[in-house]
N, C-alpha and C positions, 0 to 999 in steps of 0.2 A: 249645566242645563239653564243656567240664570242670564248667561250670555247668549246662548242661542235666541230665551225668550222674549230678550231685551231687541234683539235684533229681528226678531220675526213682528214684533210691535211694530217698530220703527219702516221698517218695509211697508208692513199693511199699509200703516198711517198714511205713507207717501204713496203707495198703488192706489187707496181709494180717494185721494185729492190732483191725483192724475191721473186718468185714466189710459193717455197713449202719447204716442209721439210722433213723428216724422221724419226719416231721413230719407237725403237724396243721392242721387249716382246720376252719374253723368253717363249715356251711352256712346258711341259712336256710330252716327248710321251711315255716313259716307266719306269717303276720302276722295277728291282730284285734286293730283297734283299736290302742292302744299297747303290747299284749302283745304279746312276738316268742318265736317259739320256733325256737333253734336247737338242730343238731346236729352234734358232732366229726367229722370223719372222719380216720382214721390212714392215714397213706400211705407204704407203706416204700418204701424205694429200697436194696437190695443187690445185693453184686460176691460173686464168687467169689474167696477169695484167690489161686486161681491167677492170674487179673490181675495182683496184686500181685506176683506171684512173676515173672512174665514181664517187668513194667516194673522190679523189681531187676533181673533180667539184662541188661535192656535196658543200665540205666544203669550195669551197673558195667560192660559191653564197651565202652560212649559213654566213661567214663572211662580207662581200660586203652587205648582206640586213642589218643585225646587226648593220654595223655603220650609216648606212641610218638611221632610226629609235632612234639612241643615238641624 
């Protein structure tokens, strides 16, 4: 249980000092001939730190009961 709340810490900590990110994909919208024309598209993906904030508590109670029980 001490490794779980070691790593639900460590998650938080990094979900709530980032909150998202961005990646791209390339589409294709048209093809002539051997000309190809593509186009980026950006696709975010974010969390609200509070997430991160609830997976620290999580993991430090996961850790705090853990050693109770050792």
């Amino acid at each position: 249980m001490k490794n779980i709340g070691i790593i639900l810490i460590v998650i938080g900590v990094v979900m709530m000092l980032i909150t998202g990110f961005n990646f791209v994909t390339h589409k294709e919208v048209a093809e002539i001939g051997t000309m190809h024309i593509t186009q980026k598209e950006n696709h975010p993906v974010q969390w609200s730190p509070i997430v991160g904030g609830v997976l620290l508590v999580a993991g430090v109670v996961l850790l705090l009961t853990g050693k109770k029980s050792n």
